[in-house]
TIMIZA-462521 format. One record per residue: residue in three letters; x, y, z of N, C-alpha, C in turn. Coordinates in steps of 0.1 Angstrom, whole numbers, plus 2048, in hexadecimal, padded with zeros to 3 digits. Example, Ala and Ser with C-alpha at 12.3 -4.5 7.8 and 13.67 -1.06 7.14 Angstrom:
BEGIN
Ala8847C784E87B7D384E8847DF84E Ser8807EA8478897F584788180084F 
This chain:
BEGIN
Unk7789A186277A99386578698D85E Unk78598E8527949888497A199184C Unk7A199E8527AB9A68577B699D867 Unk7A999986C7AB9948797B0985875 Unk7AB97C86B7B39708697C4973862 Unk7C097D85B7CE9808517D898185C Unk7D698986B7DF99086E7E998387A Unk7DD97987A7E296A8827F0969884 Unk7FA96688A806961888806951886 Unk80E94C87D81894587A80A93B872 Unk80692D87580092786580B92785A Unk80092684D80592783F7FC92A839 Unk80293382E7F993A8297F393181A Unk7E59398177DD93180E7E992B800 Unk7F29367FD7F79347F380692C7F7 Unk80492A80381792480380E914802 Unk8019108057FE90280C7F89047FB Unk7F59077F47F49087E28039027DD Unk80D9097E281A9057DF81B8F87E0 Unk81B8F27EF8208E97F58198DB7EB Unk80A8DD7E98028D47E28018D77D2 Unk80B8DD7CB8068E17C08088D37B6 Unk7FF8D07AE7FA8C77A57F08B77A9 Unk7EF8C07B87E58B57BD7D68B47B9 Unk7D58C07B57C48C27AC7C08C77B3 Unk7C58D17BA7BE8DC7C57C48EA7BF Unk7BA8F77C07BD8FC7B87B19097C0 Unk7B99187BC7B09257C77A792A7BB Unk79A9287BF78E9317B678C93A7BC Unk7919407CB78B94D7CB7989597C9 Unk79B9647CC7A296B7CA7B096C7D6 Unk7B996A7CD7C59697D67C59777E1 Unk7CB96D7F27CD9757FB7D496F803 Unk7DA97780D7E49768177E196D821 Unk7D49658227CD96282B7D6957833 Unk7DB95983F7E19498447D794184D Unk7DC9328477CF92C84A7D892385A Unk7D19238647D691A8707D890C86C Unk7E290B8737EC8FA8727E48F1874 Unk7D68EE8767CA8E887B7C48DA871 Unk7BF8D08767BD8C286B7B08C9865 Unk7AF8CC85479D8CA8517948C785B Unk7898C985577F8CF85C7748C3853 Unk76D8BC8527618B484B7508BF850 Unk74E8BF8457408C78437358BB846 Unk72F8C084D7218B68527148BF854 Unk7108BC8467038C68446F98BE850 Unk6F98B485A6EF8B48636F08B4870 Unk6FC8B88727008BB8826FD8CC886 Unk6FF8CB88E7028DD89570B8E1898 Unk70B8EE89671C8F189A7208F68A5 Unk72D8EB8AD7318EB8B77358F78B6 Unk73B9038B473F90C8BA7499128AE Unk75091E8AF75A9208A37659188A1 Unk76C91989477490E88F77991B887 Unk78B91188579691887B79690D874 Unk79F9138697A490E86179D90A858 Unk79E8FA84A7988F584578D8F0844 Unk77F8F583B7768EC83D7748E282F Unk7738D98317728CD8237658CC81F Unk75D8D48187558D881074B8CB808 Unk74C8C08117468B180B7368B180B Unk7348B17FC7268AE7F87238C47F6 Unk72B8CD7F37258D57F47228D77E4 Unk7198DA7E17178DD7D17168EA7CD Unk7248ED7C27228FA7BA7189017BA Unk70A8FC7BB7018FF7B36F58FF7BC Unk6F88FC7C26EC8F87CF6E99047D6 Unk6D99097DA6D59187E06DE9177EE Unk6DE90C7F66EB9118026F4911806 Unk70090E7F870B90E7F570D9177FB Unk70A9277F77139317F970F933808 Unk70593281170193381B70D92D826 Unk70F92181A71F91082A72891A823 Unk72C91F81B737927818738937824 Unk72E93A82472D94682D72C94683E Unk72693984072693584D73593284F Unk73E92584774C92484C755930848 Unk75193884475994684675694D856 Unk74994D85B74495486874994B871 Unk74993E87074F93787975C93487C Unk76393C87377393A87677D93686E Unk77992F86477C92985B781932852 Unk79292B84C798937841797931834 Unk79492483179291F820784913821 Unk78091281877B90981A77990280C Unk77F8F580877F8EF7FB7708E37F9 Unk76E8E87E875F8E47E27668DA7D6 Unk7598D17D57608CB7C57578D17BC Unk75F8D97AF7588E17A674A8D57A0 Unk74C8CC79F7448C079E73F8C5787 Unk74A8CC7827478CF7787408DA777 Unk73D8E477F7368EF77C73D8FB780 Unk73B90977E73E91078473A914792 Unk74891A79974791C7A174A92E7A5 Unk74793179D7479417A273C9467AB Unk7319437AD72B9487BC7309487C8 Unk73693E7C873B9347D97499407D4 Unk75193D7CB75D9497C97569547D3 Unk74A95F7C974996B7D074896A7DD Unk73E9617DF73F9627F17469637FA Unk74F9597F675E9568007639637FD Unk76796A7F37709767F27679837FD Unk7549837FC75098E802753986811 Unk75497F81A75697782276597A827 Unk76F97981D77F97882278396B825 Unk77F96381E78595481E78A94F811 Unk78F94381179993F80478C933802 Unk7879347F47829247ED78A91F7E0 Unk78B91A7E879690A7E078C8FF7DB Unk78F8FB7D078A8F47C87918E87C6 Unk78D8D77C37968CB7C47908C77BD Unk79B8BC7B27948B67A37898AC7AB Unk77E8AD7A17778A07A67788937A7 Unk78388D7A37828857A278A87E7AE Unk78E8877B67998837C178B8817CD Unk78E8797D278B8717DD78E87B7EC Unk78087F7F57838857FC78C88580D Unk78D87880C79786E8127A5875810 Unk7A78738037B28787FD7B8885802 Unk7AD88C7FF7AE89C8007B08A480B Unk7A889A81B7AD89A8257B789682B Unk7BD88B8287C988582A7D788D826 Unk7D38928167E189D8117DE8A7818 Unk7D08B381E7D58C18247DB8BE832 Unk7D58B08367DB8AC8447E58AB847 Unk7EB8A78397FB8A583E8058B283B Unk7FD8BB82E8068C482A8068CD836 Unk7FE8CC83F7FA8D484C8018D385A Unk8038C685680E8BE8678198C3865 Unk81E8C185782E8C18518328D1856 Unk8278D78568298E68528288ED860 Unk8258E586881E8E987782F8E6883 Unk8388E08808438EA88484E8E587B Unk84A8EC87085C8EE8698678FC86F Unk86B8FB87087A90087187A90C86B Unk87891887387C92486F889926865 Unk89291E86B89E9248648A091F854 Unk89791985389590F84688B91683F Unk88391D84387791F83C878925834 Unk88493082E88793482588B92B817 Unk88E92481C89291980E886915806 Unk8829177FA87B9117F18769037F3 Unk8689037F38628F87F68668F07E6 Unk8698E87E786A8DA7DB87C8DC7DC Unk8838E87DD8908E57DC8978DF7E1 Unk89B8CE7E489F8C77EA8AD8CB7EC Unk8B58CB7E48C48D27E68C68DC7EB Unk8BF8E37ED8C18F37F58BF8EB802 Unk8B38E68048B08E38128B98DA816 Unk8C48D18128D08C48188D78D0819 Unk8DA8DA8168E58E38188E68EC823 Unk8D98EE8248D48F78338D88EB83B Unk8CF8E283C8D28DB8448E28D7848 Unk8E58D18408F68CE8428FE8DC848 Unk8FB8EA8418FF8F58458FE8F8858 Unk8ED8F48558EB8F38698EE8EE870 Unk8EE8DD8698F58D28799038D0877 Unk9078D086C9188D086B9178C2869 Unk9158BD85E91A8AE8569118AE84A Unk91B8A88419148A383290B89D834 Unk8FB8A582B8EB89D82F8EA899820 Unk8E088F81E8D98888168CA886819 Unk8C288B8118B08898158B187C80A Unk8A987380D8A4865807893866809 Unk8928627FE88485680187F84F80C Unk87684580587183980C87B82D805 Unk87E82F7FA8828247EF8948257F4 Unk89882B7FC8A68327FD8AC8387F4 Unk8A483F7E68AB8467DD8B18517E7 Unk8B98587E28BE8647E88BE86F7DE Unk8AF8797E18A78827DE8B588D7DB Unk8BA88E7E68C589C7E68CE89A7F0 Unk8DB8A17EE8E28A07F48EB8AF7F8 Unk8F28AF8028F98BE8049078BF7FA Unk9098C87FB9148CC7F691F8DA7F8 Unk91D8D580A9238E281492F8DF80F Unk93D8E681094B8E480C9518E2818 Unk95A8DB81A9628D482695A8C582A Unk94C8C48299498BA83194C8AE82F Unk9518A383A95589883994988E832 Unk94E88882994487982494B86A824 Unk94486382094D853823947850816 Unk94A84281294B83B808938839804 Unk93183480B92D83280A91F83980A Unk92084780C91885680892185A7F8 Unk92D8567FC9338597EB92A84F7DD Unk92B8427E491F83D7DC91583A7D9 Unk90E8407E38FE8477E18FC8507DB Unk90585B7DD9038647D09018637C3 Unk90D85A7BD9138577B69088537AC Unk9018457B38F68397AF8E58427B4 Unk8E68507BD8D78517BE8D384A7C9 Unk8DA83E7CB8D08387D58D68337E4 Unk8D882C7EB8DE82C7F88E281B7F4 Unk8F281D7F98F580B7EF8EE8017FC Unk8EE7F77F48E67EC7F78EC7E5800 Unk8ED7E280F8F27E281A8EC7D4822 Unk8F17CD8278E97C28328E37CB83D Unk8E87D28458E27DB84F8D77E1848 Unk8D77E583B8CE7EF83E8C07F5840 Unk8B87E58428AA7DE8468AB7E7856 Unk8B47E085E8B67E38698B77F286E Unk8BC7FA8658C28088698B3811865 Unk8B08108578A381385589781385D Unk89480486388880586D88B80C87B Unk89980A88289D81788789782588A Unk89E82687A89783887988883B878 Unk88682E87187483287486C82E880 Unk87282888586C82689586D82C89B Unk87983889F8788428A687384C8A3 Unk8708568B28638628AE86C86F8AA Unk87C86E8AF8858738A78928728A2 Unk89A87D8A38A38798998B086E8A6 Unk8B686189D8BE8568A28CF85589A Unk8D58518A38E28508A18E484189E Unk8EB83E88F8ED8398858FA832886 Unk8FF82B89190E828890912821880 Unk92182787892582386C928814870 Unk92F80D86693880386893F807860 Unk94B80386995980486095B802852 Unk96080C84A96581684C95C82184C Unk95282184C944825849942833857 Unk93E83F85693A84885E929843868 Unk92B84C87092284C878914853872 Unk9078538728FC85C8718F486287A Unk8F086C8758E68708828D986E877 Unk8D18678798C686786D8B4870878 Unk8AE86E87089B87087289586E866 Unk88A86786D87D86986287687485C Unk87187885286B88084985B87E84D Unk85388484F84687E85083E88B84F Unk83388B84E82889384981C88D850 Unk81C89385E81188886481787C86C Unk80D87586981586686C81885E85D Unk81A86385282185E84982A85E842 Unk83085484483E85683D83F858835 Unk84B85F83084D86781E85F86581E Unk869867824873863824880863831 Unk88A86882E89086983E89F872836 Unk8A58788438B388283F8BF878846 Unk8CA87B83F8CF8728448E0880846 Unk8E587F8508F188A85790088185B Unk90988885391487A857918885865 Unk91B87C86F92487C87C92E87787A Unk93888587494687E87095187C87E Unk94F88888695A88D89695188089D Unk94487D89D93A87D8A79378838B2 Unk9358918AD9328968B49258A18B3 Unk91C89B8AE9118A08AE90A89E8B6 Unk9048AA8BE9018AC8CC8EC8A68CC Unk8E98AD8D88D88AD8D88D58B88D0 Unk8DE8C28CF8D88D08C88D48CA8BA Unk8DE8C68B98E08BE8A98D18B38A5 Unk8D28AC8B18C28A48AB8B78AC8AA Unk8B68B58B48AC8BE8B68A98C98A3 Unk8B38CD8A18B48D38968B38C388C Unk8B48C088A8B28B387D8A58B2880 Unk89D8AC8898908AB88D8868B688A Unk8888C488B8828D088A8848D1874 Unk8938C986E8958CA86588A8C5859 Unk8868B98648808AD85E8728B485B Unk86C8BA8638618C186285E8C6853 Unk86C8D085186A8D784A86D8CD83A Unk8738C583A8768BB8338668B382B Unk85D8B18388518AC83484B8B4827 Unk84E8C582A8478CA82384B8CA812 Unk8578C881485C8C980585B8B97FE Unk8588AE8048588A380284989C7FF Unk8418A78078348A68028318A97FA Unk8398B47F28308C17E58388B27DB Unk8468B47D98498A77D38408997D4 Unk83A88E7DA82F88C7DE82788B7D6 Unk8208967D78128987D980D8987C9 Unk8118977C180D89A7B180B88A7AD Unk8178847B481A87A7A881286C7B3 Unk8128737C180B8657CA7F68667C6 Unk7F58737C37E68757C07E28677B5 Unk7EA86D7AB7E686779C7EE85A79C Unk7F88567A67F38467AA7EB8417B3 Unk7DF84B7BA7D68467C37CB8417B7 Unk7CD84E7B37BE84B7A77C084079F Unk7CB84079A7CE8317927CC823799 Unk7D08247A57D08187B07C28167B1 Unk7B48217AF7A58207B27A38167A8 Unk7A681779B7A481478B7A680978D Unk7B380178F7B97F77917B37ED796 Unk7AD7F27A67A77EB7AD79A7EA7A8 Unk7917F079F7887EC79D7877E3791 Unk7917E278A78F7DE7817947CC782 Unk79C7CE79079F7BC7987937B879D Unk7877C479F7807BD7A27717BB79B Unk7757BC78B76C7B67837607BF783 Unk7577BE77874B7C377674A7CD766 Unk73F7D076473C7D87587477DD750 Unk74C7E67587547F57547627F0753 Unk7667E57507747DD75277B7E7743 Unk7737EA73D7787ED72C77D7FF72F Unk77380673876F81373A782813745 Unk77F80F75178A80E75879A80B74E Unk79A8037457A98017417AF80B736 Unk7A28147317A281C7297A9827731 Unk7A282B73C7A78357457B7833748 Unk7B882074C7C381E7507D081E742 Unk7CB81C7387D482372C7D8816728 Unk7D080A72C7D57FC72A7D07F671A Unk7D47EE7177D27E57077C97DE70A Unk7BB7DC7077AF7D470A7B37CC6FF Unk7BF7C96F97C27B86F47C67B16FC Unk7CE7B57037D07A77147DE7A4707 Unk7E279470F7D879171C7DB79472B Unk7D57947337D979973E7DF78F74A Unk7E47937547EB78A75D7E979176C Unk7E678E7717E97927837F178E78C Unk7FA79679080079479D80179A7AE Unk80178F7B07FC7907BF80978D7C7 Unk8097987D18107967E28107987EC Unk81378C7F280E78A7FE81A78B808 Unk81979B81282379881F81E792828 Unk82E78F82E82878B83D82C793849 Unk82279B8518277AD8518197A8862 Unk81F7AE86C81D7B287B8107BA87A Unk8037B787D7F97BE87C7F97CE87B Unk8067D18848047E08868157E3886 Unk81C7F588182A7F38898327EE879 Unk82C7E98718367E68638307F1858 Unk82A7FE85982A805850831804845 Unk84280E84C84981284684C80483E Unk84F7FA8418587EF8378507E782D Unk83F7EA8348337EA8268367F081A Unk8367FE81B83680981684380280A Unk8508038108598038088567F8800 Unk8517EB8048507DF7FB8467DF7F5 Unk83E7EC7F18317EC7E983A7F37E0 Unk8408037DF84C8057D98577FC7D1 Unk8587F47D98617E87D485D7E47C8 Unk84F7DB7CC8487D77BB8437E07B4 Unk83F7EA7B783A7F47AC8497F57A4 Unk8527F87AA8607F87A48637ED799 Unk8637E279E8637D77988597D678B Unk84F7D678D8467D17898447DE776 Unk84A7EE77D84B7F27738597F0766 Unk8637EF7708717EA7688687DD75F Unk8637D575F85E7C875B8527CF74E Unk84D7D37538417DF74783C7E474E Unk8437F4749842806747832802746 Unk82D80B75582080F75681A807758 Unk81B8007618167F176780F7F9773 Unk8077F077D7FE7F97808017ED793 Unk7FF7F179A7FF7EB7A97F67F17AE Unk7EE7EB7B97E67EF7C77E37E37CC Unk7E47EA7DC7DC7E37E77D07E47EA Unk7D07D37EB7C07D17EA7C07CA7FC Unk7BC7CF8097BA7C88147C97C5816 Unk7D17B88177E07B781D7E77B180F Unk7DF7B48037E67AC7F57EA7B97F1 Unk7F57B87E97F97C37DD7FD7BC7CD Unk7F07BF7C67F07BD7B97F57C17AF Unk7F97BD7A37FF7C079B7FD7BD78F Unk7F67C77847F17C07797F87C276B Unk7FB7BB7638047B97587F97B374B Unk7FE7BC7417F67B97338007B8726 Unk7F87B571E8027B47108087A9712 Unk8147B170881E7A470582479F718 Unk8287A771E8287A273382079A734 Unk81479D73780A793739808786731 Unk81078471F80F77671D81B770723 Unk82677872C83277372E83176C739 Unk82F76173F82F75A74D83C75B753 Unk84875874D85375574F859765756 Unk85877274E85877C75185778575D Unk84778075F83D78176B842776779 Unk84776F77684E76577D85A76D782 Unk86477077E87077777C86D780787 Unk86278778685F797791859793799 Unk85378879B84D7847AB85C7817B2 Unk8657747AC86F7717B187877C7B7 Unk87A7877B28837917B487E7997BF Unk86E7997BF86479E7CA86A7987D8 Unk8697907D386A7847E28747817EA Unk8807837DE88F7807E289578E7E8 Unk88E79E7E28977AA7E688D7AC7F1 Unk87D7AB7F487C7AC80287F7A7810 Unk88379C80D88979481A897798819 Unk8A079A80C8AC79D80F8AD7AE819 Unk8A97B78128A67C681389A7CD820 Unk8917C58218887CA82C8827BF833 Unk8897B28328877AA8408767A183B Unk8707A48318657A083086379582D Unk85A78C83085878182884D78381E Unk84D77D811840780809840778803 Unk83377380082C7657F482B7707EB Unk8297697DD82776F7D181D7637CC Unk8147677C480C75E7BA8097657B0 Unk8097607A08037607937FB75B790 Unk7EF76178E7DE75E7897E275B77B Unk7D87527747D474F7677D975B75F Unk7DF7597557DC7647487CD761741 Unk7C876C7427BE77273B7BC77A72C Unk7B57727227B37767157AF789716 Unk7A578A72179E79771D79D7A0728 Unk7967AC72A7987B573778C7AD73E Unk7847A673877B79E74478079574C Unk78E79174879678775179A78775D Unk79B79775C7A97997647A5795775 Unk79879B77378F796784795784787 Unk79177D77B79477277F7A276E781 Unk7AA77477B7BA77477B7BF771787 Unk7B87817917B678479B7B47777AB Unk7A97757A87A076B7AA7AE75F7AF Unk7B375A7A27BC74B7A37C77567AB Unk7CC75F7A97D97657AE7DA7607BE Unk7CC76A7C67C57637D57C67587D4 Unk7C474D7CE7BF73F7D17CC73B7D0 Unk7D773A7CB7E57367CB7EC73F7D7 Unk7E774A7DB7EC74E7E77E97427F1 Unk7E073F7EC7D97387FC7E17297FC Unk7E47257ED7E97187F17FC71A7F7 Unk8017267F18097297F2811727802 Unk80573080880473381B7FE72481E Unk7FB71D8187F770C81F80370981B Unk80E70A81581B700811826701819 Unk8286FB8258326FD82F8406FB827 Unk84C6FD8288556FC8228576FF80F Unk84770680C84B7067FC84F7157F8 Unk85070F7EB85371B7E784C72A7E8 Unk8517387E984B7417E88427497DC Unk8467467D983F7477C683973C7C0 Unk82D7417BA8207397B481A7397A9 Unk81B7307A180B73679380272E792 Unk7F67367917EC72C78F7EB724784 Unk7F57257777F471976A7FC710772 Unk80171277B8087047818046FC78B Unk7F970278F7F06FD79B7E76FD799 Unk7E06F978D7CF6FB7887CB6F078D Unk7CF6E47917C56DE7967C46DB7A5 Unk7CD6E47A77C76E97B67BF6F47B8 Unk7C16FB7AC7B37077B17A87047B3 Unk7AA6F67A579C6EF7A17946ED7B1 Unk79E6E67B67976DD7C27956E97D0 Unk79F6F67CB7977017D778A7087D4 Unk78B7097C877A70B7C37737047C5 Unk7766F77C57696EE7C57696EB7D6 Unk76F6EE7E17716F27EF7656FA7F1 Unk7677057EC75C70F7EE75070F7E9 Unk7507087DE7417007D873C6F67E6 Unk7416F07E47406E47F57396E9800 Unk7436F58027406FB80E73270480D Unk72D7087FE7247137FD71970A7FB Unk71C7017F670D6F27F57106E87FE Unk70C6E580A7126D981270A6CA80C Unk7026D08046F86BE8027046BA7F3 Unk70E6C07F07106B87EA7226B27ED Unk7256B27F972E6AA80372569E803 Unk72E69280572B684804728684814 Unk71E67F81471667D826722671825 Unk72666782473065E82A73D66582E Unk74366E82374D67A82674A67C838 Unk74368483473B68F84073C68484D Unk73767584C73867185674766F85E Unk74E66A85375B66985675F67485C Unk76067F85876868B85D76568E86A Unk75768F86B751691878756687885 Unk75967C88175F67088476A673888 Unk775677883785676883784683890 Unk77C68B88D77C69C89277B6968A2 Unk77368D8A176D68B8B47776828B8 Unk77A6768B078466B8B679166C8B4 Unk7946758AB7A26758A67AA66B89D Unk7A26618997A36598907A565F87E Unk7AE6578797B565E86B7A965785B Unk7A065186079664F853797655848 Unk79566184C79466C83E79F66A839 Unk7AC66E83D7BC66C83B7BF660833 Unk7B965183A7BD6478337B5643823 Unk7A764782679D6478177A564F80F Unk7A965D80F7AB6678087BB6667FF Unk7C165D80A7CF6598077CE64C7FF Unk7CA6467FF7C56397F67BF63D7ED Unk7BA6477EC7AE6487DC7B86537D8 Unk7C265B7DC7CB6637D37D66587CC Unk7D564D7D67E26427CF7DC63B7C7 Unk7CF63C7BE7C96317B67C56237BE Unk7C66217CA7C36197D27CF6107D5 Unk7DB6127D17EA60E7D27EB60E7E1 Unk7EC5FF7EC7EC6007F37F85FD7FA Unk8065FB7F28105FD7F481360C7F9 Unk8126147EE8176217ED80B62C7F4 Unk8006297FC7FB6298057FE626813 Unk80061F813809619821814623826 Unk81D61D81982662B81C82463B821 Unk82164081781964D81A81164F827 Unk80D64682C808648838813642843 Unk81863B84482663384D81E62A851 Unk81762184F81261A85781360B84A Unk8126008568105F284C8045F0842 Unk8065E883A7F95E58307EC5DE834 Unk7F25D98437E65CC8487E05DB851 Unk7E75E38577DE5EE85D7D75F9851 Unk7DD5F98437D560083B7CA5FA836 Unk7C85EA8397BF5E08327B15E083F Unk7B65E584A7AF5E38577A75F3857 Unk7B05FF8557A260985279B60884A Unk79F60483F79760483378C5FD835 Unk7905ED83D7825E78417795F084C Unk77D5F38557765FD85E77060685A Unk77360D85177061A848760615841 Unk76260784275660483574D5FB840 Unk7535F984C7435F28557415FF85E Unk74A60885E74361786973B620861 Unk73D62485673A62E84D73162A83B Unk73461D83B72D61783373461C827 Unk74161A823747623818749614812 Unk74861A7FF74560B7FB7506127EB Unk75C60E7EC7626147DF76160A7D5 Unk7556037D77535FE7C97476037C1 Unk74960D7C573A6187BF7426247BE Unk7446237A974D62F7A874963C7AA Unk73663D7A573264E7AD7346507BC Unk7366487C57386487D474164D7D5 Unk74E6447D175C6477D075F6517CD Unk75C6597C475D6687BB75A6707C8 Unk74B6707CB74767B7D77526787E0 Unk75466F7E575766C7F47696757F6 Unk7706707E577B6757E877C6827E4 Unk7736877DC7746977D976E6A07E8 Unk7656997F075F6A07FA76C6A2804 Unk77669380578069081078C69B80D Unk79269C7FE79D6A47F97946B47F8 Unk78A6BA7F87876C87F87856CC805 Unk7866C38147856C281E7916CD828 Unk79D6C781E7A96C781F7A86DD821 Unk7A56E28157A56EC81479E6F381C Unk7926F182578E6F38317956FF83B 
C-alpha cells in the first residue's frame, strides 16, 4: 500500500511540506519517508459519521488522544482509507504507539504544538498546499525561503528587473540579473527596503490585488512600466512581484510565466510566514482575552511578558471598510498600527476584535496620553493618505492595574461611538476628555436596561414628538442644558423667546411638566439628554 502512494506523481512530499512550515510547531514523529502527500485541503476527523468512501491526503486528527484504546485503530483506518499523514496533538504525552502504527501502515504522523488552535492548523496546511498545487516547474529548484535566488530566476525568465514585496510594500528581494534596465524609483526601493511613498500607490496596489492575475502597471514619467501579480496562498494574501517593462514589451507568455511564478512565490512567502504569523496568532488569543476581562488577567500578561505595574491604556480602531472586497487594504492597515504602535513601545501587542483593532500599551506608554495620542493621529493621517481608508481612533481610560484594562477597553468602544455620532469632528478621541459623556452613555444603557427609571413625563413627551413631529423634548432639553437662560435658548434653537415661552407653557398643560420640582427636573432632563444616545 505505501509502495503504491510513494510511487504517485507530482504532490509534495512529507518532508518538503516540513520545509515549507518549519517553526510552525508541526513536527514528524514517525519515521522519515519519501511519502508524497496529494495537493488536496485536510481532511477533519469525525469520530460520528461514516465513511463516505476513500480519501487522500491529510487527515486532522481532532480530539484524537495519544492514549486512548482507539487511537491506533483512526490511525490504521486513515492509512486503509487513503490517507498519507495524519496530524494528532501530543496533548503532553507520548506518542510512540500512534508512531508504530503509522510506520507498520506506511503513513506519516505529524504531531502540532498544543497549544495551536486547530483552525490554525487547517488554515496553514491549506494554504501551504494551494501555493504548492501549481508552482512552476522551472522554479522548483530554487530553495524554498531563498528570496533572492527566486527574483533572479524570475527576472532570468521574463526578462526585466523583479522585486518580491510584502503586504507592508517592504521589498523582501530583489534581482540582480546584469544588463537589466531599472528607473529611479526601483533604485530607491532598494536602497530604503521599501517601495517610496507615492500618491498612486493606493491605486496601483488594489489593482494588483483585485485581479485573478498578473496586470500591467503603466509608470509615470520618468518612471518605467510594470508587469506586477499577487502572491497568495489560497485566497490569502502574503505579498505581490513586481517586473519592470522597460521596451514594453512583455508579451502574454510573459504574464502567464509571472502568474505560474507567483505560485511558486506563495511557497517561499509562506515558510517566511509561517513562524512569526503563528506566535502572533497566539499572542493576539492572549490579548484578546485579557480585553476582555476576568480571573486570569495576571496569568495572561505573564504569558504576554507584560509589567503587572500598569498602568495600562487601550487603543482602539475603527475603519470604515465595504462589507466585503477590502481584505487586502484591511490587512495592510492592521500592519500599519502594529507598525506604529511598536515603533511607540517595542512589543506592544494588537488584535482584532469583530471590525475593531486594538492596541494595548503599558508602563511608562500607557501613563503617556500625549504619546498614545501621537500614534492614533499618525494611524489616521497615513491610512487615508496611503490606503484610501478612513479610520476613527479612540483612547480608553488609563488604568492603575491589569484588572483595568477590560475597562480601558470598555471607554475606548464608547468614545468610538461618540466619535461615529460627531458629524464633521474630529477623528481621534479620549475618554479623559469625554468623561462626561461616557458618563451619560452609561447611564443610556442603565435607562434602557431598567425602563421604570425614565421619567414617565419624559416618556410621554417623546412618544409625543415621535407621532406629531413636534420638538418638546428638543425645547425642555435645550433649556435645562442653558440653566434656563431663555435668551441663549432661543437662540440655539432659532426661534423667538415669546415662541420659547409658548412651548414651555404647553409642555406643562400637555404633559404636566412642573420645573419647579428640582427631583422632577433632574429625572426629566437626564431621561430627555440619555435619549439622545438611543
Amino acid at each position: 500500500m505505501a509502495d503504491a502512494r510513494d510511487s504517485r506523481a507530482g504532490g509534495i512530499g512529507v518532508s518538503e511540506l516540513l520545509a515549507v512550515l518549519d517553526g510552525s510547531g508541526l513536527r514528524l514523529a514517525s519515521r522519515p519517508s519519501s511519502l508524497r502527500l496529494p495537493l488536496t485541503s485536510p481532511t477533519l476527523f469525525d469520530p460520528l459519521s461514516v465513511s463516505p468512501g476513500p480519501h487522500a491526503g491529510i487527515l486532522l486528527g481532532i480530539g484524537v488522544h495519544p492514549t486512548d484504546a482507539d487511537s491506533p485503530r483512526i490511525v490504521r483506518d486513515a492509512a486503509r482509507r487513503g490517507f498519507g499523514a495524519v496530524i494528532v496533538k501530543s496533548l503532553g504525552l507520548a506518542v510512540d504507539t500512534l508512531a508504530a502504527v503509522a510506520d507498520a501502515e506506511g503513513v506519516a504522523l505529524l504531531v502540532v504544538d498544543d497549544e495551536l488552535d486547530w483552525r490554525q492548523v487547517d488554515a496553514l496546511v491549506a494554504s501551504a498546499l494551494t501555493s504548492a498545487s501549481e508552482a512552476d516547474s522551472s522554479l522548483s529548484a530554487t530553495p524554498v525561503g531563498d528570496l533572492f535566488a527566486l527574483a533572479n530566476a524570475i527576472a532570468a525568465m521574463i526578462g526585466g528587473a523583479t522585486a518580491i514585496e510584502d503586504l507592508q510594500t517592504h521589498i523582501l528581494a530583489y534581482s540582480t540579473v546584469p544588463g537589466q534596465v531599472i528607473d529611479a524609483d526601483r533604485r530607491e526601493g532598494i536602497l530604503g527596503r521599501r517601495v517610496p511613498d507615492l500618491p498612486e500607490n493606493a491605486a496601483q496596489y488594489a489593482s494588483v490585488f483585485r485581479a485573478p492575475g498578473a496586470v500591467r502597471v503603466p509608470g509615470l514619467t520618468p518612471g518605467l512600466d510594470r508587469l506586477a501579480v499577487a502572491v497568495r496562498a489560497g485566497a490569502q494574501p502574503l505579498g505581490s512581484i513586481w517586473v519592470v517593462d522597460a521596451a514594453g514589451d512583455l508579451d502574454v507568455d510573459a504574464e502567464r510565466a509571472l502568474e505560474r511564478a507567483a505560485d511558486m512565490a506563495g511557497l517561499h512567502l509562506l515558510r517566511a510566514r509561517s513562524t512569526a504569523d503563528l506566535a502572533r496568532q497566539q499572542r493576539a488569543e492572549l490579548l484578546r482575552r485579557l480585553l476582555e476581562g476576568g480571573d486570569d488577567s495576571r496569568l495572561l500578561a505573564t504569558q504576554l511578558g507584560l509589567d503587572p505595574a500598569g498602568p495600562f491604556v487601550v487603543l482602539a480602531f475603527q475603519p470604515e471598510l465595504a462589507p466585503a472586497g477590502d481584505e487586502i487594504r484591511l490587512l495592510r492597515l492592521i500592519d500599519l498600527i502594529a507598525i506604529q504602535c511598536e515603533a511607540h513601545q517595542p512589543g506592544s501587542e494588537c488584535v482584532v476584535i469583530g471590525t475593531t483593532i486594538y492596541a494595548l500599551f503599558g508602563g511608562q506608554a500607557g501613563s503617556a496620553p500625549a504619546g498614545v495620542e501621537a500614534v492614533a493621529e499618525r494611524v489616521v493621517a497615513r491610512s487615508g493618505s496611503a490606503f484610501g481608508i478612513t479610520v476613527r481612533a479612540a483612547i480608553g481610560s488609563s488604568m492603575p492595574t491589569l484588572g483595568g484594562i477590560a475597562r480601558s477597553r470598555h471607554d475606548a468602544d464608547l468614545v468610538l461611538l461618540l466619535v461615529g455620532g460627531r458629524p464633521g469632528g474630529g477623528r481621534v478621541a479620549s475618554a479623559r476628555d469625554a468623561r462626561s459623556q461616557l458618563t451619560l452613555l452609561e447611564l443610556a444603557q442603565v435607562f434602557r436596561d431598567t425602563p421604570r427609571l425614565v421619567s414617565p413625563v419624559a416618556r410621554r413627551i417623546l412618544e409625543s414628538d415621535a407621532g406629531t413631529g413636534t420638538e418638546y423634548a428638543r425645547t425642555l432639553r435645550t433649556y435645562l442644558d442653558c440653566s434656563r437662560d431663555s435668551a441663549v435658548t432661543a437662540g440655539l434653537l432659532s426661534v423667538h423667546q415669546n415662541t420659547l415661552r409658548y412651548r414651555l407653557r404647553r409642555a406643562r398643560e400637555l404633559f404636566g411638566v412642573d420645573l419647579g420640582d428640582p427631583d422632577g427636573t433632574l429625572t426629566l432632563w437626564l431621561s430627555l439628554r440619555v435619549a439622545e444616545f438611543d
